[in-house]
Structure formats: C-alpha cells, structure tokens
Biotite code that builds the C-alpha atoms (Angstrom):
import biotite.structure as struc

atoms = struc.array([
    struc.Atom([-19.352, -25.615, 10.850], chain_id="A", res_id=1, res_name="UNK", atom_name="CA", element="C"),
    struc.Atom([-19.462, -29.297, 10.528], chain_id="A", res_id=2, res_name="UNK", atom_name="CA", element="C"),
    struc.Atom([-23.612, -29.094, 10.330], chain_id="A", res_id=3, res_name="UNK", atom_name="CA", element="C"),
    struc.Atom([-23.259, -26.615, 7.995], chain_id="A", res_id=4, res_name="UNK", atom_name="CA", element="C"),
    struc.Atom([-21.022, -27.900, 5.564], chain_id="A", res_id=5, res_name="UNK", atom_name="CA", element="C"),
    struc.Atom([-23.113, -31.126, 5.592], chain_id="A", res_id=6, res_name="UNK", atom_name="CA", element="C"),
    struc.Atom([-26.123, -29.331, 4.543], chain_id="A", res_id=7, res_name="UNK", atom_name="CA", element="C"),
    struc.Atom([-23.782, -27.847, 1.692], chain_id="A", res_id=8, res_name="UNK", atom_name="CA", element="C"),
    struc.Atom([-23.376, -30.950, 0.564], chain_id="A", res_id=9, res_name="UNK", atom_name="CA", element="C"),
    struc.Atom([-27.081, -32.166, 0.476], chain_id="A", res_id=10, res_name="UNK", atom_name="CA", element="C"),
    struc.Atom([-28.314, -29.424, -1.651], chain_id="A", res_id=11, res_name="UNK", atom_name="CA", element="C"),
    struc.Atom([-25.416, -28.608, -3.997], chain_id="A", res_id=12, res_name="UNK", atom_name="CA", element="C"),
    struc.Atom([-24.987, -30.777, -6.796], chain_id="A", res_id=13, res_name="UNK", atom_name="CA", element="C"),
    struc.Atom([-21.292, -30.735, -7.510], chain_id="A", res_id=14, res_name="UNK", atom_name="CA", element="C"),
    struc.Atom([-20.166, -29.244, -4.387], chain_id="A", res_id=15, res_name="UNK", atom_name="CA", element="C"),
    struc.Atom([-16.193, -27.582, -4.584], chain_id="A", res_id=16, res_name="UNK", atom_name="CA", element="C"),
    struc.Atom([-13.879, -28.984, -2.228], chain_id="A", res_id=17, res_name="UNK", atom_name="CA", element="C"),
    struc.Atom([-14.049, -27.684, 1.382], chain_id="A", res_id=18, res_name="UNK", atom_name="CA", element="C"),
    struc.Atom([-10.374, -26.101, 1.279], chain_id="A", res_id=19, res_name="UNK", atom_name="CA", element="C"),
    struc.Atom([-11.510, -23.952, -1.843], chain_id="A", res_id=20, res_name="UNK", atom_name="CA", element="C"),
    struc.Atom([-15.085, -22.816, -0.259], chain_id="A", res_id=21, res_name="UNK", atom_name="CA", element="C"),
    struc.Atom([-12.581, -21.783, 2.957], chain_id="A", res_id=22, res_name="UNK", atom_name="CA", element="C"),
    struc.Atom([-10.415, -19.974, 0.852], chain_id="A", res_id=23, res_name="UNK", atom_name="CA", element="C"),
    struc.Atom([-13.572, -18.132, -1.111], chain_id="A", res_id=24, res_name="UNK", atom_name="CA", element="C"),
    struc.Atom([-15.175, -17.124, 2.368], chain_id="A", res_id=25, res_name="UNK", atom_name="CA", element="C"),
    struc.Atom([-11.931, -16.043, 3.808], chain_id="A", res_id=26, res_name="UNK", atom_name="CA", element="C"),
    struc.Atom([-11.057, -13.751, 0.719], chain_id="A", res_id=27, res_name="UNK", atom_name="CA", element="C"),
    struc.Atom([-14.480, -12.294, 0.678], chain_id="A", res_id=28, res_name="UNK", atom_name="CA", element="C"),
    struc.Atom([-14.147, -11.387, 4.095], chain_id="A", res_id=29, res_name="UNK", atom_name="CA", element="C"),
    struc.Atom([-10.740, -9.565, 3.881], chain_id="A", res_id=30, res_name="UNK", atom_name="CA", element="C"),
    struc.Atom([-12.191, -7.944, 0.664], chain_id="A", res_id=31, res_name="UNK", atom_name="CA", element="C"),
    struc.Atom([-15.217, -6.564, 2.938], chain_id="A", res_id=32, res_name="UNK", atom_name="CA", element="C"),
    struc.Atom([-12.516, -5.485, 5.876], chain_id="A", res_id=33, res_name="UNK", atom_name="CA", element="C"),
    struc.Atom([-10.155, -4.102, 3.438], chain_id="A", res_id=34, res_name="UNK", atom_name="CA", element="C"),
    struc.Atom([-12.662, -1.533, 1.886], chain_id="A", res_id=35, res_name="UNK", atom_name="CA", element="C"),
    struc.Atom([-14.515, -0.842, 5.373], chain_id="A", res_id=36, res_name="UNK", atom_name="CA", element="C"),
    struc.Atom([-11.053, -0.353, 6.946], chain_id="A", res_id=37, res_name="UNK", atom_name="CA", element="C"),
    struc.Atom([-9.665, 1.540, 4.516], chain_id="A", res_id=38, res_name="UNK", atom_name="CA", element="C"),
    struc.Atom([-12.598, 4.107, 4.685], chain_id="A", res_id=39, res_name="UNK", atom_name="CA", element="C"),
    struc.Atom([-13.254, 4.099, 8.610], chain_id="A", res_id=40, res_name="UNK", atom_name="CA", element="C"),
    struc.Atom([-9.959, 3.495, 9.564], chain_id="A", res_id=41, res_name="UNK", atom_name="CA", element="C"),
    struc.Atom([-9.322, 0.418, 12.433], chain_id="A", res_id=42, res_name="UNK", atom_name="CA", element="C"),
    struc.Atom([-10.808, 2.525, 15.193], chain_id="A", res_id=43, res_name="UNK", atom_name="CA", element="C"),
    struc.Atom([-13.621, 3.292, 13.295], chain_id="A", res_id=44, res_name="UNK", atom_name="CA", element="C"),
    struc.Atom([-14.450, -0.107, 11.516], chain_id="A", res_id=45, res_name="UNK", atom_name="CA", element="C"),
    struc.Atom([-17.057, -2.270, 12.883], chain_id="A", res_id=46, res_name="UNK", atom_name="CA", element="C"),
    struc.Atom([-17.230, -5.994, 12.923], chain_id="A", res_id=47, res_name="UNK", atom_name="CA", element="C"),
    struc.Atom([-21.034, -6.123, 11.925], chain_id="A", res_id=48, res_name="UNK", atom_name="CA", element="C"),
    struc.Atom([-20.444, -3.862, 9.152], chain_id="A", res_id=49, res_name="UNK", atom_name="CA", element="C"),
    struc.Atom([-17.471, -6.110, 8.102], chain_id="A", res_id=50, res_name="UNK", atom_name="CA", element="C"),
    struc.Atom([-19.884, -9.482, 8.184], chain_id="A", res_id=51, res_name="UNK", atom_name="CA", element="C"),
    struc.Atom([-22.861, -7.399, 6.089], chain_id="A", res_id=52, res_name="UNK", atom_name="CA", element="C"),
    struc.Atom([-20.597, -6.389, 3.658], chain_id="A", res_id=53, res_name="UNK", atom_name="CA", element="C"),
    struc.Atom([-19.040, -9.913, 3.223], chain_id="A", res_id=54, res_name="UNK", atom_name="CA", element="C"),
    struc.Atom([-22.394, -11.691, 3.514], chain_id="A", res_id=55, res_name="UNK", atom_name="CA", element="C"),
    struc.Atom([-21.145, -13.977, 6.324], chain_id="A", res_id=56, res_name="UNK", atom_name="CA", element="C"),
    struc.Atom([-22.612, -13.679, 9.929], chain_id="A", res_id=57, res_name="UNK", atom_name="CA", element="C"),
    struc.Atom([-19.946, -12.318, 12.513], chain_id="A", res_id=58, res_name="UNK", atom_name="CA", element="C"),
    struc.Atom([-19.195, -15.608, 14.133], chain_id="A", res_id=59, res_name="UNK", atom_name="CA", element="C"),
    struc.Atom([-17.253, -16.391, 10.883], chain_id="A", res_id=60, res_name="UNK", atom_name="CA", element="C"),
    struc.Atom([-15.003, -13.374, 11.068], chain_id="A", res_id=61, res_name="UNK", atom_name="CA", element="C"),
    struc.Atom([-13.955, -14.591, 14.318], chain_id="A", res_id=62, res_name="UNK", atom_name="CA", element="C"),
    struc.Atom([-13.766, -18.506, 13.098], chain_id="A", res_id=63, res_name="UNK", atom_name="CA", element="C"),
    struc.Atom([-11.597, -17.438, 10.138], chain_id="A", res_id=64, res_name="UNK", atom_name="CA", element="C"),
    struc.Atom([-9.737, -14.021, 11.511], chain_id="A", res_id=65, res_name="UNK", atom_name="CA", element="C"),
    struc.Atom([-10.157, -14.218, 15.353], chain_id="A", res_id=66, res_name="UNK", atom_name="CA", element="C"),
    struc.Atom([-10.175, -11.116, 16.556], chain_id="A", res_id=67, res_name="UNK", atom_name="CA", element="C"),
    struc.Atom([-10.947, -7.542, 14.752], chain_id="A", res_id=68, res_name="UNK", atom_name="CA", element="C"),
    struc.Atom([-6.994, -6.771, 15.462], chain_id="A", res_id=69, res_name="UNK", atom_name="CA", element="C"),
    struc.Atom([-6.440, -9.555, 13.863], chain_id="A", res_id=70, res_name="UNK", atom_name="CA", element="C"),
    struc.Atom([-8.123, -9.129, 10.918], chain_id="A", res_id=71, res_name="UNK", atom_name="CA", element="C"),
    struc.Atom([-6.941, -5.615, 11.208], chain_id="A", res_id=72, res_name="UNK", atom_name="CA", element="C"),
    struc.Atom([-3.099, -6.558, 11.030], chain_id="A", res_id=73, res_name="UNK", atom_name="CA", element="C"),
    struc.Atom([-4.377, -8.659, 7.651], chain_id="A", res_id=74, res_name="UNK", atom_name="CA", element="C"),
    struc.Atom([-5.778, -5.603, 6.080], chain_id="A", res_id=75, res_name="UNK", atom_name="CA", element="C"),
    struc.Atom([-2.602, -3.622, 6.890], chain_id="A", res_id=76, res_name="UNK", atom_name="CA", element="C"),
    struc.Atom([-0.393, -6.300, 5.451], chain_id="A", res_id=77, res_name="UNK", atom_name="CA", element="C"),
    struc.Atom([-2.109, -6.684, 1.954], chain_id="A", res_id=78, res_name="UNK", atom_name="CA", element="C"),
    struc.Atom([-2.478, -2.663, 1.369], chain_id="A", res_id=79, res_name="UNK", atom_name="CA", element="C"),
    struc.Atom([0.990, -2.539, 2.698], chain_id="A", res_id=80, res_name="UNK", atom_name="CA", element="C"),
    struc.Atom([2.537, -5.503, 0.513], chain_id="A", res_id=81, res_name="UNK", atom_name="CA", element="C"),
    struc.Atom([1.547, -3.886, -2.832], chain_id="A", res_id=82, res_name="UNK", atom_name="CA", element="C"),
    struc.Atom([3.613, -1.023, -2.800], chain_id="A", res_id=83, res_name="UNK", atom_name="CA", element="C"),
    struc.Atom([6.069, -0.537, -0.228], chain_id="A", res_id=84, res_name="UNK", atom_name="CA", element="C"),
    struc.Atom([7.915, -3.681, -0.778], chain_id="A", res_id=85, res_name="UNK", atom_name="CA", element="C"),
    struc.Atom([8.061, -3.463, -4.512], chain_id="A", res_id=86, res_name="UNK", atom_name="CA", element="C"),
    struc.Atom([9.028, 0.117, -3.980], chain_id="A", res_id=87, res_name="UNK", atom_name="CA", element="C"),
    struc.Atom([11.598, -1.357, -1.526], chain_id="A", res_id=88, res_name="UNK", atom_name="CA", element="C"),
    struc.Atom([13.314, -3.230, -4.314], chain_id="A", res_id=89, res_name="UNK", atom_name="CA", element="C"),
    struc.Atom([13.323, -0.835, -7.211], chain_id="A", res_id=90, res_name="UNK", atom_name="CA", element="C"),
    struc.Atom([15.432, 1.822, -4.806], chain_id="A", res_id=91, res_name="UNK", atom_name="CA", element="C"),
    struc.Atom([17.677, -1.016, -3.691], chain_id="A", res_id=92, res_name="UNK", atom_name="CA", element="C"),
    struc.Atom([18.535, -2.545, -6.756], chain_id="A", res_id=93, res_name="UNK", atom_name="CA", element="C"),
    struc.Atom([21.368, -1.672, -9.176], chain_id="A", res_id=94, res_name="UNK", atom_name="CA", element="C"),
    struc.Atom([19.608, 0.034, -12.174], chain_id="A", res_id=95, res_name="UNK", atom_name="CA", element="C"),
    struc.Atom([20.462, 3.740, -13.106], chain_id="A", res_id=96, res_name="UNK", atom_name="CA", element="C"),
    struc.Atom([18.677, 5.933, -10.936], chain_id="A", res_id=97, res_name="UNK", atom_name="CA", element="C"),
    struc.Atom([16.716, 7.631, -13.192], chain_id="A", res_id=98, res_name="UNK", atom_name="CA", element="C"),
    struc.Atom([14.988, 4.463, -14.424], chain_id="A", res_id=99, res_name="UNK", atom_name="CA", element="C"),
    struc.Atom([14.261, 3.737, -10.790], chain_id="A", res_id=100, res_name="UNK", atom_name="CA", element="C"),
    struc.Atom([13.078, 6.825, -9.986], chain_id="A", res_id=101, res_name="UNK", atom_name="CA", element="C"),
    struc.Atom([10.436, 6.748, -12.936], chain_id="A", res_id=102, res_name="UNK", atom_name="CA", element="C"),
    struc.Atom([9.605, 3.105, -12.114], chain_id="A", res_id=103, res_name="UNK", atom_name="CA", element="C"),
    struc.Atom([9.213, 3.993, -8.259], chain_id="A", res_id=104, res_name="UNK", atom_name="CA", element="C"),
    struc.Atom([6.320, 7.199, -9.538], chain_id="A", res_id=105, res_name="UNK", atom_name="CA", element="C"),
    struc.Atom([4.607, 4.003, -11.413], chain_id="A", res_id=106, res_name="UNK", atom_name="CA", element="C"),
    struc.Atom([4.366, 1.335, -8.806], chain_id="A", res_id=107, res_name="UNK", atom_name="CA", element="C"),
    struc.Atom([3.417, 4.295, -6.328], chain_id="A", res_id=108, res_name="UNK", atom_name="CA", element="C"),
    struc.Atom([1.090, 6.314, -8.837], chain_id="A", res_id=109, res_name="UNK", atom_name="CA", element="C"),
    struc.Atom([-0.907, 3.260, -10.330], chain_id="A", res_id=110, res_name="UNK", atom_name="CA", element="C"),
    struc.Atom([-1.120, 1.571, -6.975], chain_id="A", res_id=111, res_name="UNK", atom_name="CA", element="C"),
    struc.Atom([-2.495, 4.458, -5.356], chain_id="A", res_id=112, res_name="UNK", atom_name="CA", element="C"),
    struc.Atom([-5.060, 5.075, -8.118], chain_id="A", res_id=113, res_name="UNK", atom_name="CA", element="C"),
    struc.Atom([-6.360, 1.400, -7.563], chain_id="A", res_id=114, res_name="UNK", atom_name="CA", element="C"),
    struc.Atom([-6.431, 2.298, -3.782], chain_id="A", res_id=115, res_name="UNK", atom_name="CA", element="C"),
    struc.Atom([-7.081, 6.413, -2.821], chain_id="A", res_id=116, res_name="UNK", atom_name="CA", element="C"),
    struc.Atom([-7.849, 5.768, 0.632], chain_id="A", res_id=117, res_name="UNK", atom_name="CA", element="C"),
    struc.Atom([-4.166, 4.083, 0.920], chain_id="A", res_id=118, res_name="UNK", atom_name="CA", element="C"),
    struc.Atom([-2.211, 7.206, 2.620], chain_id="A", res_id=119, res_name="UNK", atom_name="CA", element="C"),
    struc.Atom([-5.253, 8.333, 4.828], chain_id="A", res_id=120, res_name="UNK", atom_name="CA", element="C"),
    struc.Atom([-5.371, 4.779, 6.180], chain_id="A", res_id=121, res_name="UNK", atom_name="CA", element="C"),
    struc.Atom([-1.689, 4.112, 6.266], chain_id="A", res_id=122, res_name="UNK", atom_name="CA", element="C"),
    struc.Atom([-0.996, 7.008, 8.124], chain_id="A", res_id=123, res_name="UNK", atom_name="CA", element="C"),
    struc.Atom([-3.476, 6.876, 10.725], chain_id="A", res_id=124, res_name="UNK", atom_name="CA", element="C"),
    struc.Atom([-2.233, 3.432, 11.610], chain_id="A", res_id=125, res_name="UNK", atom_name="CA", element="C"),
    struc.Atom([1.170, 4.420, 11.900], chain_id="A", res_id=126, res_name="UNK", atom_name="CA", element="C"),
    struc.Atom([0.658, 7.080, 14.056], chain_id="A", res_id=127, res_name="UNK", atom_name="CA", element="C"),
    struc.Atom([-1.160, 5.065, 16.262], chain_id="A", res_id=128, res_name="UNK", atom_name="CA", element="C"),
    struc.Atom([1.350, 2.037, 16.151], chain_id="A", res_id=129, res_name="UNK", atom_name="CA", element="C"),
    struc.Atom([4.685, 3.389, 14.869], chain_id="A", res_id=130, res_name="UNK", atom_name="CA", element="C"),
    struc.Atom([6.640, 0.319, 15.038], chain_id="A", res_id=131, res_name="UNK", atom_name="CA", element="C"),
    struc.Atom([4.566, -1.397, 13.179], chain_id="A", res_id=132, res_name="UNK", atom_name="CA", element="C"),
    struc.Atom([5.704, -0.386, 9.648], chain_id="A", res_id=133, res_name="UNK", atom_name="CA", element="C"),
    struc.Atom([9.323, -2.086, 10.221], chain_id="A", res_id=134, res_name="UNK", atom_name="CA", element="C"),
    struc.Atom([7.679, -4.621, 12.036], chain_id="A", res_id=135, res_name="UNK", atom_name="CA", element="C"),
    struc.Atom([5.816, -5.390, 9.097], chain_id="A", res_id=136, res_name="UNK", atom_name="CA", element="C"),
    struc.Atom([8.802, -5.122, 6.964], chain_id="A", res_id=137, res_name="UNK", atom_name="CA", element="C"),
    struc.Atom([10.815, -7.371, 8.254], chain_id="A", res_id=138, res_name="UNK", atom_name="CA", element="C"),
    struc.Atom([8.038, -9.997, 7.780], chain_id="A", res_id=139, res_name="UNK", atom_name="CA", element="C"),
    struc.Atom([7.377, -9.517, 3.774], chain_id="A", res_id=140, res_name="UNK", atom_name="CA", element="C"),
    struc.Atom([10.748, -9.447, 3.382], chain_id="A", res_id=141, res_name="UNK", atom_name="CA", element="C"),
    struc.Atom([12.721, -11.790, 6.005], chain_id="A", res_id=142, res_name="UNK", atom_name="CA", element="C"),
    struc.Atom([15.627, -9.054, 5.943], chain_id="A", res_id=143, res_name="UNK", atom_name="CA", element="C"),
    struc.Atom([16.433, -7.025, 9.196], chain_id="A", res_id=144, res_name="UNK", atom_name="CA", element="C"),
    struc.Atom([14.984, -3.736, 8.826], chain_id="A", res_id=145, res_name="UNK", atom_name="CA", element="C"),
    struc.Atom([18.138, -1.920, 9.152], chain_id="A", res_id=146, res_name="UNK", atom_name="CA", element="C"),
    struc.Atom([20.014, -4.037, 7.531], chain_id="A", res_id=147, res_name="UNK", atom_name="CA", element="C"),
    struc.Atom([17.650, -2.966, 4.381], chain_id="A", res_id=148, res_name="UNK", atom_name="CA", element="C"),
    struc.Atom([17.617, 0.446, 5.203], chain_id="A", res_id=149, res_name="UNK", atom_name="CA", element="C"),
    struc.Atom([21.568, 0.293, 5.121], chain_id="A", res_id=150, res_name="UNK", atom_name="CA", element="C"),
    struc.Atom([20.883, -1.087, 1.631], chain_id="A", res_id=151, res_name="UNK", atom_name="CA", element="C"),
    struc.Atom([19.274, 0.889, 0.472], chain_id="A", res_id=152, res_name="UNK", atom_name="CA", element="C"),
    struc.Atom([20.953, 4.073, 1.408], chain_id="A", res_id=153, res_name="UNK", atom_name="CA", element="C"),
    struc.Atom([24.198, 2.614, 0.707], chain_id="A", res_id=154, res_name="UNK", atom_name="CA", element="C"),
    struc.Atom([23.177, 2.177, -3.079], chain_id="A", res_id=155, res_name="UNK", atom_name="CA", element="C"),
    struc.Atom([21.247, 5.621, -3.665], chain_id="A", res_id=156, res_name="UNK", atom_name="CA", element="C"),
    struc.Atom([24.230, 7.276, -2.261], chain_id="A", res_id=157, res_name="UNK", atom_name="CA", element="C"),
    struc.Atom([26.696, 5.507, -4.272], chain_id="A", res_id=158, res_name="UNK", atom_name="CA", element="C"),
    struc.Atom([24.643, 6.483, -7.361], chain_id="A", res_id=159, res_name="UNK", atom_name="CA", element="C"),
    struc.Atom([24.129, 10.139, -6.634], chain_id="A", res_id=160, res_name="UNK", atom_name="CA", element="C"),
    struc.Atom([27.896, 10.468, -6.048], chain_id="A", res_id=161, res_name="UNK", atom_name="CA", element="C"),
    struc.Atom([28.333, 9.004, -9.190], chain_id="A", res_id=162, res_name="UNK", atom_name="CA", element="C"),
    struc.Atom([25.886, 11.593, -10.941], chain_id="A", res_id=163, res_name="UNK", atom_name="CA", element="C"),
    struc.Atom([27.239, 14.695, -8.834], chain_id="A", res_id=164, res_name="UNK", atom_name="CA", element="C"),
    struc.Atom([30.965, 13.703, -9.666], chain_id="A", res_id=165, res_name="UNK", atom_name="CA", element="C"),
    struc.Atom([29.695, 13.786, -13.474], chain_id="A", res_id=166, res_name="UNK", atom_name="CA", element="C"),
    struc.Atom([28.679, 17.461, -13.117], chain_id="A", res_id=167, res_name="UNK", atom_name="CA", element="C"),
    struc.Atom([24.528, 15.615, -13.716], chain_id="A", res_id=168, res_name="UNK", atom_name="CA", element="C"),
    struc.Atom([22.980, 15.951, -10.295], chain_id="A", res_id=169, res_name="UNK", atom_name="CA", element="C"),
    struc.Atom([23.507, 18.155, -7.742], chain_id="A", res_id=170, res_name="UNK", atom_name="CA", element="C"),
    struc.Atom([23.627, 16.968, -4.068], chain_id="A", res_id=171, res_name="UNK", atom_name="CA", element="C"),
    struc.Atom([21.503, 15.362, -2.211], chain_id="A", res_id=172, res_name="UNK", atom_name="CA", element="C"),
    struc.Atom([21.174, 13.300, 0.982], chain_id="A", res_id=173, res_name="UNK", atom_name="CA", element="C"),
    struc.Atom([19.588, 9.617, 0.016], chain_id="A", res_id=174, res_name="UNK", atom_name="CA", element="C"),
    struc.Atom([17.012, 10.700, 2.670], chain_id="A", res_id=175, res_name="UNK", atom_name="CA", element="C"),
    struc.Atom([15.716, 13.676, 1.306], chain_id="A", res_id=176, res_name="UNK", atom_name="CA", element="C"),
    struc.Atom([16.040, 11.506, -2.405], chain_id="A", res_id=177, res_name="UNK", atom_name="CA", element="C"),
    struc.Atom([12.993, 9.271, -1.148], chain_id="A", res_id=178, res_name="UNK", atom_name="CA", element="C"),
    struc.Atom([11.212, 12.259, 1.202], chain_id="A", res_id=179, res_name="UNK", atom_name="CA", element="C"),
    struc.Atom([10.874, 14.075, -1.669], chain_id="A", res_id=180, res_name="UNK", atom_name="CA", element="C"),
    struc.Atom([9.834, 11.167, -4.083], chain_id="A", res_id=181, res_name="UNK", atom_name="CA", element="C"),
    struc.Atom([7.529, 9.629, -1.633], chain_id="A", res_id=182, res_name="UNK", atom_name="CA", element="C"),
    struc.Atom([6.149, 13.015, -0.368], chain_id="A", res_id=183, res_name="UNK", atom_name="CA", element="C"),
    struc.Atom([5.296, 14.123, -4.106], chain_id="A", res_id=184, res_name="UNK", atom_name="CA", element="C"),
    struc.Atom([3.706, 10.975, -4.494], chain_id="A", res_id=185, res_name="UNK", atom_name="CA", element="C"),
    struc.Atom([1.631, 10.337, -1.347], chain_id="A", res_id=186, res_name="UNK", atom_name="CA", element="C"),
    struc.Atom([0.409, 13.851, -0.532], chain_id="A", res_id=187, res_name="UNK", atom_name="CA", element="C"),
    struc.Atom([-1.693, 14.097, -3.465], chain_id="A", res_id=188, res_name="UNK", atom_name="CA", element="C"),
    struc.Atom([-4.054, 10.976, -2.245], chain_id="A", res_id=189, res_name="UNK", atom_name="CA", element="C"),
    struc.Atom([-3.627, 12.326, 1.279], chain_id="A", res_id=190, res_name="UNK", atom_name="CA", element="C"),
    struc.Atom([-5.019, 15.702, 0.185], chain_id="A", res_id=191, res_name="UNK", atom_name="CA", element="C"),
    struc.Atom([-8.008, 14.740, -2.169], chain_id="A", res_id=192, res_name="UNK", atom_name="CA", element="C"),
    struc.Atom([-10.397, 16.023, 0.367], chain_id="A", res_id=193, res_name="UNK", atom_name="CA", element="C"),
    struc.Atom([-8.971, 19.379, 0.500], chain_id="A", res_id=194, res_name="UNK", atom_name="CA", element="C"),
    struc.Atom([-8.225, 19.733, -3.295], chain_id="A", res_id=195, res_name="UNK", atom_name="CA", element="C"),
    struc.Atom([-12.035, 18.615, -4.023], chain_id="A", res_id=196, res_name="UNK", atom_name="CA", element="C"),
    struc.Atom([-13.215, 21.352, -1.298], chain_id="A", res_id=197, res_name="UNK", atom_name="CA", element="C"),
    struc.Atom([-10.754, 24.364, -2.382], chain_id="A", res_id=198, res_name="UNK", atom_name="CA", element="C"),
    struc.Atom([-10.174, 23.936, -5.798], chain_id="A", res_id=199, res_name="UNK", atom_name="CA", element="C"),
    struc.Atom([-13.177, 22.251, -6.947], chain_id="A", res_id=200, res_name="UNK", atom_name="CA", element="C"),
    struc.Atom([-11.347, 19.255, -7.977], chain_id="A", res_id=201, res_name="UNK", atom_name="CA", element="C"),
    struc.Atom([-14.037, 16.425, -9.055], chain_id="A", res_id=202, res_name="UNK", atom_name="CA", element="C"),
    struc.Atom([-12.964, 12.566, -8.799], chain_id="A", res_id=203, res_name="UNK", atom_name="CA", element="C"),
    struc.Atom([-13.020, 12.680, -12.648], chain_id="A", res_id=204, res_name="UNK", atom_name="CA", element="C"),
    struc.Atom([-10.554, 15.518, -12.577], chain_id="A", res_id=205, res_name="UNK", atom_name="CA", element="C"),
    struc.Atom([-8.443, 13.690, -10.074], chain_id="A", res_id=206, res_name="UNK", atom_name="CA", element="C"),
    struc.Atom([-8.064, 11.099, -12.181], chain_id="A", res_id=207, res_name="UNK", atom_name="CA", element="C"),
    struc.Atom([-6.974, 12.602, -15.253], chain_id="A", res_id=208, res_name="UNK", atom_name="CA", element="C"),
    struc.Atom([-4.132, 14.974, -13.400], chain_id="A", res_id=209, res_name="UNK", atom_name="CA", element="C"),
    struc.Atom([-2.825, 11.392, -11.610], chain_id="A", res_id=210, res_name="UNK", atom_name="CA", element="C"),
    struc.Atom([-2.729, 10.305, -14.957], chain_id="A", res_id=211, res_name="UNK", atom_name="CA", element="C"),
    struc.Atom([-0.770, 13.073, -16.315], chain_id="A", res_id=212, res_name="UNK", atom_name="CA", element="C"),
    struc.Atom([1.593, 13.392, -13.418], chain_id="A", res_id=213, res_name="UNK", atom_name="CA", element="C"),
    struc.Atom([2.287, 9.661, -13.929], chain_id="A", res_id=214, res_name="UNK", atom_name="CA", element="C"),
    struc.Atom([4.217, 11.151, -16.843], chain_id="A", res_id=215, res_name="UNK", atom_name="CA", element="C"),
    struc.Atom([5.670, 14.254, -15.784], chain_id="A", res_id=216, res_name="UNK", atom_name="CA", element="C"),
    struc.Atom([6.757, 13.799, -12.772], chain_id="A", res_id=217, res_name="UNK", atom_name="CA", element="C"),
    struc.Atom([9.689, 11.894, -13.010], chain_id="A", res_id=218, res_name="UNK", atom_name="CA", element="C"),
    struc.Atom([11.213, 14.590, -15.265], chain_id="A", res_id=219, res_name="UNK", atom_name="CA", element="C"),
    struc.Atom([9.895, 16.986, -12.954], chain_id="A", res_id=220, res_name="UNK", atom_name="CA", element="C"),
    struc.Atom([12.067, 15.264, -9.919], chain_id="A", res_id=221, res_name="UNK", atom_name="CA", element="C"),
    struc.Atom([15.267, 14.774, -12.335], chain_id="A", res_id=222, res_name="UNK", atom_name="CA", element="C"),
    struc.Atom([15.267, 18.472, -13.453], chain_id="A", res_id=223, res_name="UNK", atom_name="CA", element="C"),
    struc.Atom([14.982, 19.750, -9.753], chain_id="A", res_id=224, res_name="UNK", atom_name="CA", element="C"),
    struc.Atom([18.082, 17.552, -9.256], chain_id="A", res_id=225, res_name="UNK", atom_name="CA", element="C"),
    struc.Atom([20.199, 19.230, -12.063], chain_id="A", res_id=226, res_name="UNK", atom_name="CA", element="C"),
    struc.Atom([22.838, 21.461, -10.660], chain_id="A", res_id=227, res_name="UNK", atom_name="CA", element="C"),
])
C-alpha cells in the first residue's frame, strides 16, 4: 500500500488526502458487494466478481473488509439500516396510528423500489442465520431487543384499544397489526418473479402498480380494520 500510494503521489497533481481516497475505495467496494450480494445472495457471491465490479484487485477487499463474511455482515447492515430501523421508530413513537401506518407503507414502499432485490436477499439470510436480525438490531439501535419489542407492542396496543373503545377499529393483536402491514408490503418485491412469469407483469408495470399502491394501501389496511 505504502508503494502504491507513493506512486499516487508522483503522478497526480493535486493528490486528495489519503483518508478521503480510503474512504472512496472502501465505498466503491461495498457499492460493488451490495449489488452482487443482493442479486447472488452471500452463498452465491464471489469475491472476484466483487473486486471486477469495484475495479480494485481482491487483495483490497481483504485489506479494507477482511474476510467475504465480513464484508457480508456490511452489506446486511446498510440494506438493513434503511428501513427496518426507521420503520422501528415510526411504530414506536406516539403519533396517531393511522399517520404511522401510512408513513410505515412509505419508508417500506419507496425503500423497496430503490432496492427490489431487498426481501429475496433479506430473507435468505435470515433463514440461514436467524439470530442475526436482533443481533443486528440491537447494534443500530443500542436498545435491548426486547426491551424494543416491548415498546413497541406496548404502544400499538395502547392505541388500538383506544380506537376499538371508540367503536373505529375493530380488534386486533399488535402482532398481526405489523404481519399484516409488513406482509402486504414485502411480498410484492418477494414475488416479482412469479408476477412477471404468470401475469405478464413487465418491470415498467411493476413500477407503476408500486406507485399506485403507495397510495392506496394505507386506506386499504385502515378500512379492513373498521368494525
């Protein structure tokens, strides 16, 4: 590296500081492992592939990342910390539950849109490492998993009793609150494959119904809950 970055120096004329050509290299590779591990999945992603995509030779993957499971776990924690966590807070937090519920379709809806591959990947890592989504938790967040879970069930139960005792909602568990908005969500992205083969569903047409469902389904989720 030393050699290198000496050489750098000779033929570049205003050369940026070391730190910031570390931080370039290192984002470049975990944008090259991000899209090849979102596609092939951890199992299926190769190192070389990785280092082509980034332009860097594989000796730098392992300089700046390690290992592949390391660079792995760094993948999983940036496609991770975009939407869980935020999701995290909107169902924890004290606004009405109907504005959470529509803001919880956004942050899941445009974040999957940026990212497709997110539940295919996500889902394949999980089942072959289940702890590792509270695992993962507890580190964006620096709260004991069940502590948040408590939380968070505590205050969408509170709010649903408050709606049911009103005669506006009808009952529900908190559980089957975020199975169903999660579920309605996700499967969607999960299913692309199988809507494209069966129903002829182009990636242009996929975009357009995620679009509209961005706006209907939140009323579509609040008038199933109506007694």
């Amino acid at each position: 590296m030393p050699v290198k970055l000496a050489a750098q120096r000779r033929t570049t004329p205003h050369p940026a500081p070391v730190a910031a050509r570390d931080r370039d290299t290192e984002a470049r590779i975990l944008d090259a492992a991000h899209a090849v591990f979102l596609t092939h999945g951890t199992a299926g992603a190769r190192m070389q592939k990785i280092a082509r995509e980034a332009g860097v030779n594989q000796a730098l993957l392992h300089y700046y990342f390690r290992s592949k499971k390391k660079l792995a776990e760094a993948v999983f924690t940036r496609v991770v910390r975009a939407i869980i966590p935020p999701v995290i807070e909107v169902m924890g937090s004290d606004a009405p539950l109907e504005d959470k519920l529509r803001r919880a379709v956004h942050l899941y809806l445009d974040n999957l849109a940026r990212s497709p591959a997110f539940p295919g990947y996500f889902l394949a890592e999980l089942n072959m490492q289940p702890d590792r989504a509270g695992q993962l938790f507890e580190a964006m967040t620096g709260v004991d998993q069940h502590a948040l879970r408590s939380h968070v069930r505590a205050t969408l139960q509170r709010q649903i009793r408050e709606r049911v005792r009103a005669g506006t909602m009808r009952a529900i568990s908190p559980e089957e609150f975020i199975i169903n908005l999660t579920a309605l969500c996700i499967f969607p992205f999960a299913a692309r494959p199988m809507y494209a083969a069966l129903l002829g569903v182009s990636d242009s047409d996929f975009r357009r119904l995620i679009k509209r469902r961005r706006d209907e389904l939140p009323d579509f989720i609040l008038r199933a809950l109506r007694p």
